[in-house]
N, C-alpha and C positions, 0 to 999 in steps of 0.2 A: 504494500500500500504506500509506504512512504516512499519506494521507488521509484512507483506510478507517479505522484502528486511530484515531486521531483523534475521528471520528465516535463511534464506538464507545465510546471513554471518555466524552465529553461525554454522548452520552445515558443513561450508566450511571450517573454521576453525578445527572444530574436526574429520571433512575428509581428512586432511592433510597427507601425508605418515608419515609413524611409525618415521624415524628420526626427522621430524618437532614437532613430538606429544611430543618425548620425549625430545627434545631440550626445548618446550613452559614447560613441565611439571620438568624442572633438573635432569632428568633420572627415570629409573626405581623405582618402591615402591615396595617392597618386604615386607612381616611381615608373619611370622612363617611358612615360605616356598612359601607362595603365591605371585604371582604380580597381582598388581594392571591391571584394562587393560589399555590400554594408554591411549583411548580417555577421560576417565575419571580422569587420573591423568593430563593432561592436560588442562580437565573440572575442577578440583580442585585446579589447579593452579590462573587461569583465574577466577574462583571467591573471591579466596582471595584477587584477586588483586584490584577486585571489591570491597572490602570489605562485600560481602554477606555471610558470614561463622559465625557471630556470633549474630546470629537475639537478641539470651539473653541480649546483652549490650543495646538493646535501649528501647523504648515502645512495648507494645502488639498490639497497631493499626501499627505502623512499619510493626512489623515481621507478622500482617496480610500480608500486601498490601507487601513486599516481597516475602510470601510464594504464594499469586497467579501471581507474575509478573514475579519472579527472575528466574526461572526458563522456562516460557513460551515459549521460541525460541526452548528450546530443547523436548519440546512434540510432538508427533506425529498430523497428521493433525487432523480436528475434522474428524470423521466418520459420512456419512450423516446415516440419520436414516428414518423409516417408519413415528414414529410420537415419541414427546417428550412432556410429561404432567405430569406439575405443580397442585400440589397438597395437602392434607394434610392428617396426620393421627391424628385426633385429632388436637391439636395444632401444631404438627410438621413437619414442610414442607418436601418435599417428589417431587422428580424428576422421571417419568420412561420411561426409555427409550425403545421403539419398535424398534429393528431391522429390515430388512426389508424382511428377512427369518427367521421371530419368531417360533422357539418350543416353544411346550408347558410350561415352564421350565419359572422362575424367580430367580435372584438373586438378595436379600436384599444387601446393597454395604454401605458401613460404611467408608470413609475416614478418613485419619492420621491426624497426628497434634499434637498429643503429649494434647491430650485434649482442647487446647489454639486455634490453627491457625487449618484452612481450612472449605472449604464450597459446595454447589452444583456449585456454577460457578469456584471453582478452580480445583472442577474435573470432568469436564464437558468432558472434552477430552478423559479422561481416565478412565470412565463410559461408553461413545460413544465406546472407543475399547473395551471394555467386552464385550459389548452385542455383536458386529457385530463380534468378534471371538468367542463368545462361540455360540453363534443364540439366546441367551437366552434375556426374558426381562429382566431390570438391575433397583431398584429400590435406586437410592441413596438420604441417609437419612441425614439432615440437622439439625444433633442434636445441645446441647445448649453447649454451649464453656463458661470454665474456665476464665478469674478469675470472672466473670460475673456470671459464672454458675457453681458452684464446683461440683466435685463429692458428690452425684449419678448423680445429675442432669443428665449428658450425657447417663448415664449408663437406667436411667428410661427412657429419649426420645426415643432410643436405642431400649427397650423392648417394648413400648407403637407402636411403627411404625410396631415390628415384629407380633407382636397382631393384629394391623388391617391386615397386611401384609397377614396372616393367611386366616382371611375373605375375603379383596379383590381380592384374587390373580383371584379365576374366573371370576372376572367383566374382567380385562387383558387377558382371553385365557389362562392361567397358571393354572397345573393341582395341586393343594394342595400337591400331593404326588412329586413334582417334586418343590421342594423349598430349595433353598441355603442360607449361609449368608457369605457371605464373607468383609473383613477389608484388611489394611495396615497399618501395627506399633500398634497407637490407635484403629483403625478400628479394628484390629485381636482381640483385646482386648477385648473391646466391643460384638464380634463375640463370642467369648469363652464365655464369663460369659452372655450373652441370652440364650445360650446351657446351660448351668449349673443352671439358674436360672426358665428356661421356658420348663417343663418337659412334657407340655399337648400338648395333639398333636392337627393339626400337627406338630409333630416334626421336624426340617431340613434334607432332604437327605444326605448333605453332608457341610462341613467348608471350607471355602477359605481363608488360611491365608497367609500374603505376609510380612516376616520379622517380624513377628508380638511382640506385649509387650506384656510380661505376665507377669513379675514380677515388680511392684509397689514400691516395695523397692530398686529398682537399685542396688541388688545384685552381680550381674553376673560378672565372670571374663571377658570377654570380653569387657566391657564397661571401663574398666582400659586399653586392649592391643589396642582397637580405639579411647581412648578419647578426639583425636582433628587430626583434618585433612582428614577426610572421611563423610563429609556433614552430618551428627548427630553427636556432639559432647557430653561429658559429660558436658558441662556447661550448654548447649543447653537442656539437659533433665533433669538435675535437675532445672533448672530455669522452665520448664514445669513442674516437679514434685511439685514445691513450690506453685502452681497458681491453679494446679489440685487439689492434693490430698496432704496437705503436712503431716497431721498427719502420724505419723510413726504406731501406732495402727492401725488407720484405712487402711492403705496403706497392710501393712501384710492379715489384712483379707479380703480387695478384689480383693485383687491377687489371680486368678486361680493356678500359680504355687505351691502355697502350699494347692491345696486341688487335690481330686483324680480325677483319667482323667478315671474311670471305665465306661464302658454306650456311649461314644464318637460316634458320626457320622463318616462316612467316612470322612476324614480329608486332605485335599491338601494343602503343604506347600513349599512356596519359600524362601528362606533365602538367606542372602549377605557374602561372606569370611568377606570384611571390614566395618564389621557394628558390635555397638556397642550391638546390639539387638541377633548378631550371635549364642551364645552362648544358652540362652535362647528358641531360635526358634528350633535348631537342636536337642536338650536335649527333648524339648519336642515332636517333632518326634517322639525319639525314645522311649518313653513313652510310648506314643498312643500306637506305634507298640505292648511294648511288654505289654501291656492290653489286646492285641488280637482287637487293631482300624483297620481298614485298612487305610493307610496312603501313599498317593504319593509323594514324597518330593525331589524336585530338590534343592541343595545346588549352587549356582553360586559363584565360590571362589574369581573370579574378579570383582565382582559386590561390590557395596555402597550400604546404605540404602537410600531409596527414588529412587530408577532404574526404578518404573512407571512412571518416570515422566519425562526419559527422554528417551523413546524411540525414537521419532523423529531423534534424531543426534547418538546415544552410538549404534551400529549396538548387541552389545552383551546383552544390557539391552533390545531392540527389541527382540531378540531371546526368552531372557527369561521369557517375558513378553507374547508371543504366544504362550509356553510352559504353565506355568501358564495357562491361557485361555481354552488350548485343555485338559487338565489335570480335570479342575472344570467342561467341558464341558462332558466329559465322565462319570463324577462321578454324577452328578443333570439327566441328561438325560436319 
């Protein structure tokens, strides 16, 4: 009940008409032509005031139980499902979710985090909307987390889940030829370099990448024109970069960004205008493309990084998150 009522406020609030949103928010955020959309600068006003904007200043069990809470009001409801089973690949737990008009079709599903934060129950919501938007099963993987578990760690749970994933998919009704992987941020990551490292088939149909990280060395110029005040910040991701991977060596070589994107699956990518990640995600796009990948790629200019997770209340992070969905859906199926 008081979860309910909860929800209910949150979204009432950033349902407010545009003067109220931008009154709560100190007016418009423009940066390099773009605006912001309001309910979300209103949403980033309202957490700072929370103090929920800089998970880096405290403990890593903190900015866990942050990263599954702080956000929860603004998720979409749960999606009911056919059937959901708990399981493993090996060592590594493993959620799949049945839809309740399943194709034939599975996609592997890798959540963010920046290596450090998220789990199968922080994205239990937003595992539930893939599958019942795309019809597809959704299998999301519960790899091992930073600083507990450095890289590769994540990277081999990662590859060992897509292994079985390979095997089991006909025990689920999913047809081998009909296998995706898709991430968000770390997820995308992870997603990329299973493609790159796991060449035996089956190979994957198609990549689902959602703002995703590819460069490991926090290169990018974007990550200087977002680095504070659009819910991933730069302190935020080098403080993840430090827990993860901090060698600078090793960081360079298992970045995808600097090796070649030749051989690519069909590749579907949603990227943020004000996300620190923007630069990266759209570069590589256009990559794919001019290799001769085929590549779907909706750019959202008024979107943040992290817009999965808040479909429920952001009507424009809903949009583009159904986008995404019909997008992976026509490309695996």
């Amino acid at each position: 009940m008081i979860e309910r009522l909860r929800r209910r406020a949150a979204r009432a609030v950033l349902g407010a008409p545009g003067p109220i949103l931008r009154a709560i928010a100190g007016g418009a955020t423009r940066v390099e032509g773009k605006t912001l959309d309001p309910q979300l600068a209103a949403l980033l006003a309202i957490q700072r005031g929370l103090g929920l904007d800089h998970l880096e200043r405290g403990t890593v069990e903190r900015a866990r139980r942050v990263s599954e809470g702080g956000l929860a009001d603004l998720d979409a409801d749960p999606r009911p499902m056919a059937q959901v089973i708990d399981t493993h690949a090996g060592t590594v737990p493993v959620r799949v979710y049945r839809p309740r008009a399943a194709a034939p079709a599975l996609i592997m599903y890798l959540h963010g985090g920046g290596g450090v934060i998220g789990s199968l129950r922080g994205y239990d919501t937003i595992c539930r909307l893939i599958a019942d938007e795309t019809t597809c099963l959704v299998a999301s993987i519960d790899y091992r987390l930073a600083p507990e578990h450095p890289h590769p760690a994540g990277l081999d749970d990662a590859i060992a889940a897509w292994r079985w994933i390979r095997e089991a998919a006909p025990r689920f009704g999913a047809d081998p030829a009909r296998l995706a992987i898709a991430g968000d941020s770390m997820g995308g990551y992870l997603s990329v370099m299973i493609e790159r490292r796991e060449r035996s088939a089956p190979r994957p149909r198609a990549l689902g990448l959602v703002y995703p990280l590819l460069d490991l060395t926090l290169s990018q110029r974007s990550i200087e024109t977002y680095a504070e005040g659009f819910l991933l910040t730069k302190p935020m991701m080098r403080w993840f970069q430090s827990l993860y991977c901090p060698d600078p060596a090793t960081q360079r070589a298992a970045s995808p960004w600097f090796g070649d994107v030749a051989g690519s699956p069909t590749t579907v990518i949603a990227t943020a205008g004000f996300d620190p990640l923007g630069d990266e995600g759209r570069a590589w796009a256009a990559r794919l493309a001019a290799a001769g990948t085929r590549v779907i790629h909706r750019d959202h200019e008024s979107l943040v990084h992290g817009f999965l997770a808040l479909t429920g209340a952001v009507r424009a992070a809903r949009s583009a998150v159904e986008a995404f969905c019909a997008d992976l859906r026509a490309a695996v199926i």
